[in-house]
PABA-681563 format. One record per residue (C-alpha): z negated, y negated, x negated; residue in three letters. Coordinates in pm, whole numbers, m for minus. Layout:
Z / Y / X / ALA .
...
***
This chain:
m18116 / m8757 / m3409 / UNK .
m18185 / m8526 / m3098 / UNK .
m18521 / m8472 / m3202 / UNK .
m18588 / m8864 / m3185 / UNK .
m18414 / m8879 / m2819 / UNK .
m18647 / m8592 / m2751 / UNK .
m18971 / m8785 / m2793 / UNK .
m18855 / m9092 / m2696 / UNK .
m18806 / m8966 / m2303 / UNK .
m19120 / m8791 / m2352 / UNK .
m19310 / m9115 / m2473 / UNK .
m19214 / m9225 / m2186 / UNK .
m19329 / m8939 / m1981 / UNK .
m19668 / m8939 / m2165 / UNK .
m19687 / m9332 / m2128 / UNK .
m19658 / m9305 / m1682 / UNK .
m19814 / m8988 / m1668 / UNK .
m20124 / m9186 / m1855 / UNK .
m20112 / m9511 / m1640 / UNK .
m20107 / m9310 / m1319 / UNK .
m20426 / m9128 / m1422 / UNK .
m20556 / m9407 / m1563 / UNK .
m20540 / m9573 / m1211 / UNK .
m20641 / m9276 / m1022 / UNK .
m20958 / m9262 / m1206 / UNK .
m21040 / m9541 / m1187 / UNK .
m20998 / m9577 / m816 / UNK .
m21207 / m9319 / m823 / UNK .
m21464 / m9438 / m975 / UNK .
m21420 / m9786 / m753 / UNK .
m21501 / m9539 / m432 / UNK .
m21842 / m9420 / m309 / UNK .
m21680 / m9141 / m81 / UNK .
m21564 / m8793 / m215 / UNK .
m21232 / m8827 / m45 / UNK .
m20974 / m9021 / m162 / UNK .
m20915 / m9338 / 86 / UNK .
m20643 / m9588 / m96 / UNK .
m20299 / m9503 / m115 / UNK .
m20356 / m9468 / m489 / UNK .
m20586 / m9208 / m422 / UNK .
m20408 / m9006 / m231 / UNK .
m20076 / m9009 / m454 / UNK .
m20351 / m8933 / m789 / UNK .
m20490 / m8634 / m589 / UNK .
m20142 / m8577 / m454 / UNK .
m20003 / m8577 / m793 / UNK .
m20268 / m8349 / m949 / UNK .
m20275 / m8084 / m671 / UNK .
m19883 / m8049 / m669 / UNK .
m19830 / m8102 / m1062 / UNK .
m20142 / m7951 / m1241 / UNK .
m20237 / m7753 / m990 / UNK .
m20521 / m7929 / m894 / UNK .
m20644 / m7853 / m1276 / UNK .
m20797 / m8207 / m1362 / UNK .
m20838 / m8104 / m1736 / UNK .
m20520 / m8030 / m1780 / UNK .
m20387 / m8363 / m1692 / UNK .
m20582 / m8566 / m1876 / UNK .
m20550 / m8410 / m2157 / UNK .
m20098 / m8404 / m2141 / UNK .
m20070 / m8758 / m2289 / UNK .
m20238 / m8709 / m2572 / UNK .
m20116 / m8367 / m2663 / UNK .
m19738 / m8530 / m2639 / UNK .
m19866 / m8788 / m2875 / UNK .
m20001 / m8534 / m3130 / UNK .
m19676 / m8376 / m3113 / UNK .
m19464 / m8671 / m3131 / UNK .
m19701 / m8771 / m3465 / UNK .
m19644 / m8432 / m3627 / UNK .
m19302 / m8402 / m3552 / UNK .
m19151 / m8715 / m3591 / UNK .
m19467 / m8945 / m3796 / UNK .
m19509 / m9151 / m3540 / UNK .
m19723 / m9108 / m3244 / UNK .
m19590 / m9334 / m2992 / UNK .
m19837 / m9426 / m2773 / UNK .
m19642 / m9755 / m2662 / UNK .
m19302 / m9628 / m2645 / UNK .
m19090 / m9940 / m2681 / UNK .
m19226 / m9972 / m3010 / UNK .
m19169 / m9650 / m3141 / UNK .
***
C-alpha cells in the first residue's frame, strides 16, 4: 500500500520534471543564441544549474530511471500517472 503511494508522488515528479525539460529543450533548440533569452529558458537553465548541478545528463536521464523503477517495483511503469 505505501509502496504504491510511493510511486504514485514520484510519477508525478518524473511526469513535471519531464515536461519542464521537454520545454527547455526545445526552446533551446527554437533559439539561435547560446544564452538562454525566454523566460523558459532561463527557469530550464535555472532549474538545471540549481537542481543537477548544471549536469545536463543527469536530468534527462531522472524520468526514465523513476519509470524503470516504478516498472520493476510495482509492474507498471507509469509514464502518465493518472492512469497508473
Amino acid at each position: 500500500m505505501m509502496k504504491n503511494r510511493i510511486f504514485f508522488v514520484l510519477a508525478w515528479v518524473a511526469f513535471a520534471h519531464a515536461l519542464v525539460v521537454a520545454a527547455g529543450v526545445l526552446d533551446m533548440m527554437n533559439s539561435s543564441l547560446p544564452i538562454p533569452t525566454t523566460e523558459v529558458g532561463r527557469f530550464y537553465s535555472d532549474y538545471i544549474s540549481t537542481i543537477f548541478d548544471g549536469e545536463e545528463i543527469i536530468a534527462y536521464a531522472v524520468s526514465p530511471i523513476i519509470w524503470l523503477l516504478s516498472y520493476v517495483v510495482t509492474g507498471a511503469p507509469r509514464i502518465l500517472p493518472w492512469k497508473g
